[in-house]
Each structure stands twice: as structure tokens, then as C-alpha cells.
C-alpha positions in Angstrom: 0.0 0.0 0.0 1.3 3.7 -0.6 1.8 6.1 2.2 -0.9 6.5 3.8 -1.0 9.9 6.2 -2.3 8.7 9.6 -4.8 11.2 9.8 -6.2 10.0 6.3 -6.5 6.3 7.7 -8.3 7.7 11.2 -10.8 9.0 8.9 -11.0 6.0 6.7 -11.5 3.4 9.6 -13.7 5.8 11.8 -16.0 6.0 8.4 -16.2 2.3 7.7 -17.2 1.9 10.5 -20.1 4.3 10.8 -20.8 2.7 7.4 -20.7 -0.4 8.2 -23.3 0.5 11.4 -25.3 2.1 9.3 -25.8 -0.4 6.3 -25.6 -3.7 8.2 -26.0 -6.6 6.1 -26.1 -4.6 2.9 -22.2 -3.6 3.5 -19.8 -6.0 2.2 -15.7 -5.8 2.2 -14.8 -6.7 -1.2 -10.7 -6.3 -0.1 -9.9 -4.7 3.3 -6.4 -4.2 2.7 -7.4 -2.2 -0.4 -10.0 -0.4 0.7 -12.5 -1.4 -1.2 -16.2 -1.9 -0.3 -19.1 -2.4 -1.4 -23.5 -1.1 -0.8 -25.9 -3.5 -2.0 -29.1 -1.5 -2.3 -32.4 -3.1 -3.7 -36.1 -2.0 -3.9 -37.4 -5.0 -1.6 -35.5 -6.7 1.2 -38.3 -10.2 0.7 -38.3 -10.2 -3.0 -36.0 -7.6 -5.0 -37.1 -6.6 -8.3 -34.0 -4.0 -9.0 -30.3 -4.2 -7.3 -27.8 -2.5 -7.4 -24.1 -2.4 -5.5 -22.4 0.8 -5.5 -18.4 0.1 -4.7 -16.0 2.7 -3.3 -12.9 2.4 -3.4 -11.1 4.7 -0.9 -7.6 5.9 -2.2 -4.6 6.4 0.6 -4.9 10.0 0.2 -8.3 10.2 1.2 -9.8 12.4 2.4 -7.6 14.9 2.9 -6.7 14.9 -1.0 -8.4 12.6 -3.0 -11.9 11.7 -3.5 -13.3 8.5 -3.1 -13.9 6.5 -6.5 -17.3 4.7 -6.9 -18.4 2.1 -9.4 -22.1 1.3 -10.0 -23.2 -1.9 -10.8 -26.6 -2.7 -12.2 -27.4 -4.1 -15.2 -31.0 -2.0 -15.6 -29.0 1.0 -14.9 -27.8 2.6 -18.2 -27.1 5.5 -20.0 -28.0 9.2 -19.0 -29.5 7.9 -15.6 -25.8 6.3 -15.0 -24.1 9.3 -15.9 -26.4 11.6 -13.8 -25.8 9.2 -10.8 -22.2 9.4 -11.2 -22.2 12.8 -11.4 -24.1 13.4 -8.5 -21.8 11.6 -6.2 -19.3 13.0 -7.4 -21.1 16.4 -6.6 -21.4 15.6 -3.1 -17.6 14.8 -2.3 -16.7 18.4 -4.2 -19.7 20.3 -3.1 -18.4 19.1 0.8 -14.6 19.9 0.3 
């Protein structure tokens, strides 16, 4: 792993973990030593018509310099409605900074 400032990984575990808390089963550790994760959201805990998981990947620098990077996944999810879902998280990182 690159240098990571100790500050910056404070912040990282201290936000997993409020994460983690907060999403329960629906928050899933794809690779710890990475830091990548992942939020499995669906319409219907019982019988889910539309998923989707939403990874992050949080970079050494973050947050103190870097954003974090997300990747959507879903299948039904395409197009403009992708792009104006990506945008919009990114919008919320650099509207907060």
C-alpha cells in the first residue's frame, strides 16, 4: 500500500465503521487491505425486483486529497441515468470539500 498519512487512515477506519453500522447486512468488504467496499441497495429486502451495488474504493490520500472512487453496478442502470448518478456523487464529495 502507498503512504498513507495517519490522519487519512483515522478517517477511513472511523468512516467504515459508521458505514458499516449504518448499512448492516447490505455492507460488504470486497478487499480490506485495499480499501475497497461495497453497498448492496435493492427496492425489496423479501423479493428484490431491482439491485444494485455501488463500490467505493477509498484511495490512501483520502480524504484529505483525494476523492473516493465509486463504481455502479446494475445491469437496468444505463445510460444518461448512469451518468447523472455518477455525477451526482461526485457532486457531493466536491460540493463538501
Amino acid at each position: 500500500m502507498a503512504y498513507q498519512d495517519m490522519g487519512d487512515l483515522q478517517s477511513q477506519v472511523d468512516e467504515i465503521e459508521a458505514l458499516s453500522s449504518i448499512y448492516g447486512d447490505e455492507w460488504c468488504v470486497i478487499d480490506e487491505a485495499s480499501r475497497i467496499f461495497c453497498i448492496k441497495i435493492s427496492d425489496s429486502s423479501d423479493h428484490p425486483k431491482w439491485t444494485a451495488c455501488l463500490q467505493t474504493i477509498l484511495p490512501p490520500d483520502y480524504p484529505s486529497r483525494a476523492p473516493p472512487l465509486y463504481q455502479i453496478n446494475a445491469g437496468w442502470l444505463r445510460g444518461p441515468e448512469r451518468m447523472e448518478l455518477s455525477n451526482s456523487l461526485e457532486e457531493i464529495y466536491f460540493g463538501g470539500v
